[in-house]
C-alpha positions, 0 to 999 in steps of 0.5 A, spaced: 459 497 343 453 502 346 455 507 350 453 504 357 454 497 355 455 492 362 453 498 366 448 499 372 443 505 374 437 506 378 433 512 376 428 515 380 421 518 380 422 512 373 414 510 373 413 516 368 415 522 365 423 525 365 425 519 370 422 514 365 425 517 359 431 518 362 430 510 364 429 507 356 434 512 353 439 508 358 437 502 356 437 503 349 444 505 351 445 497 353 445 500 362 442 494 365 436 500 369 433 499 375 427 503 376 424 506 382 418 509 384 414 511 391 409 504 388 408 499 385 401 500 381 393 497 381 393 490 379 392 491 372 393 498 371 400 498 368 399 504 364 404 510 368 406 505 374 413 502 375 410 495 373 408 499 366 415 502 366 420 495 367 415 493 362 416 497 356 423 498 357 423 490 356 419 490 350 424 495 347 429 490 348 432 493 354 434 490 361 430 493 367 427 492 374 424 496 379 423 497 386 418 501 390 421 505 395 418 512 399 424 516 398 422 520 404 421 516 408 430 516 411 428 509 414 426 506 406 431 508 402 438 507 407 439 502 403 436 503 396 444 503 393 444 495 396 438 493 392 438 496 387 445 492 385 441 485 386 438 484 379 444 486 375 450 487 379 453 494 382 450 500 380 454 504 376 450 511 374 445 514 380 440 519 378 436 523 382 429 524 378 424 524 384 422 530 387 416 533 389 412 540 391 408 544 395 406 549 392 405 556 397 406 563 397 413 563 400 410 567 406 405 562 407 409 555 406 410 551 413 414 548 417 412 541 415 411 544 408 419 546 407 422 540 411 417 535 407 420 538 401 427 539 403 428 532 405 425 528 399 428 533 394 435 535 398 437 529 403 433 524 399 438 525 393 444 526 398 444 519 402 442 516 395 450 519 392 453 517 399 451 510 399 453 509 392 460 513 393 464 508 397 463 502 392 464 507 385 471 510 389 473 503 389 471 500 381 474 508 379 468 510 376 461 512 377 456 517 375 451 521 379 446 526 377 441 529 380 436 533 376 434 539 378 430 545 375 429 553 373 426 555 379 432 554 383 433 563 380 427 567 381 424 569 375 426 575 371 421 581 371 416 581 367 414 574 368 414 569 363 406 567 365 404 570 372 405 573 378 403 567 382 407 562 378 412 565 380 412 566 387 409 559 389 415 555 386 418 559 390 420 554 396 421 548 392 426 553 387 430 553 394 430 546 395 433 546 388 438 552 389 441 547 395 441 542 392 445 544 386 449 547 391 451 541 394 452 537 388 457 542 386 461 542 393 460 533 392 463 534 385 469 536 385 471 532 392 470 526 389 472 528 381 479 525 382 476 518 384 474 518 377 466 519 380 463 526 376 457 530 380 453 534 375 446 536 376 442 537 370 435 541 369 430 542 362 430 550 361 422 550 362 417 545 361 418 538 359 412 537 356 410 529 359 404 526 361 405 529 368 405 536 366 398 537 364 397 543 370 402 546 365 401 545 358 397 550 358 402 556 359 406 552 353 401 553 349 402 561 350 409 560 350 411 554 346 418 557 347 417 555 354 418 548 352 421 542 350 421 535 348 422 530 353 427 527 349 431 533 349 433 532 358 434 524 356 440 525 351 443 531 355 442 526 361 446 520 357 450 525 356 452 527 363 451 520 365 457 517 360 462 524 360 466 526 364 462 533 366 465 535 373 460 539 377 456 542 372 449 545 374 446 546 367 440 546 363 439 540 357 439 545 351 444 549 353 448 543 354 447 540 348 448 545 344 454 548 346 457 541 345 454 541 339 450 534 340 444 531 336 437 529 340 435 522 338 429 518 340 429 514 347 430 508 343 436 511 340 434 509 333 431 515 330 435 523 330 431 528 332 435 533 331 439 539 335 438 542 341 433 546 338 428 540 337 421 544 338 416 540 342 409 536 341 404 541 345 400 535 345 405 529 347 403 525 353 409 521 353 
């Protein structure tokens, strides 16, 4: 039977990118996925928007949905767990991929700036666990994942690329920092209800269609980057075993459990957690 046969998981920020990746390595898995993103997409225009996505997972064989939702907005998403267990049953797996940045130096962010950011990447994903958790206590099993990101620690000195790199990244890495935090405090409530709480971020870069503001910093430190494939396989991962408040970063894991890397369709083996990435992918 397939890993996440007869389950159900909404993936956020699922039109493109990690969300999606993370979306068909599900899929592949046998979960019945419901994809949400902030809108459905130009009539016509399916390439990146959540109709594009339901689309592709569904000629790979896979099940799946999708759902518009602003997820900052508090009023839309009050009931995002409810309908996203319409299509296929109650959900099982809740991953929180979407987020967002304002990038400014930290002397310099705004009020409006840091609460935008800390709603949609901290109190979005916090409400989202809390709609879903009275429904998983009850079944005895669920899985939250909430995807985070290197940026929640300061960067070491040197830095790696600049200076300025580093500093604008520096209120939405706090988002982050809170959120890892909360999730482990979340965690280890709610283990004993057979529910696991991990947060889960690449080491650097995911090089994805959505990253091209990066690709060049890869390009001088290929080291930097990774394979989207890499964040879906240590995703399934944490979505399937029994992790309990791991903040951890998708090689790392994946090479401490000595797991392989496989294609989001699950039928090729890449190889181990030191698959190098495409530079060029737009995946």
């Amino acid at each position: 039977m397939a890993l996440l046969e007869n389950r159900t998981a909404l993936i956020t920020g699922a039109s493109r990118g990690i969300g999606l990746a993370i979306a068909r390595r599900f899929a592949a898995e046998g979960a019945s996925v419901v994809l949400c993103a902030s809108r459905w997409g130009a009539h016509g225009k399916l390439v990146g928007t959540l109709e594009g996505a339901v689309e592709l997972i569904k000629s790979e064989g896979g099940t799946a949905a999708g759902i518009a939702c602003n997820l900052g907005d508090a009023d839309a998403r009050a009931n995002l767990v409810m309908q996203a267990g319409e299509p296929f049953g109650a959900v099982d797996i809740v991953v929180n991929n979407a987020a967002g940045s304002k990038m400014c130096l930290p002397s310099e962010a705004t009020t409006s700036d840091r609460s935008w950011m800390f709603d949609l990447n901290v109190n979005a994903p916090i409400d989202l666990a809390q709609q879903a958790l009275p429904g998983m206590r009850e079944r005895g099993r669920g899985w939250i994942l909430n995807i985070s990101s290197s940026s929640a620690l300061q960067p070491v000195v040197p830095y790696r690329d600049s200076q300025i790199a580093a500093h604008v990244i520096c209120a939405y890495g706090a988002t982050k920092a809170a959120l890892d935090r909360y999730t482990q405090g979340l965690a280890h409530e709610v283990a004993s209800a057979g529910v696991y709480v991990n947060t889960l971020a690449p080491e650097n870069i995911v090089l994805t269609s959505g990253a091209d503001y990066v690709r060049d910093i890869a390009r001088r430190s290929p080291d930097m980057a990774e394979p989207v494939e890499v964040m879906a396989e240590a995703a399934l991962e944490l979505c399937s075993g029994r992790h309990v408040g791991q903040v951890t970063y998708s090689r790392r894991l994946l090479h401490s459990l000595g797991l392989s890397v496989k294609s989001l369709d699950g039928l090729s083996l890449l190889g181990d957690a030191f698959v190098p990435a495409d530079l060029e992918t737009t995946a």
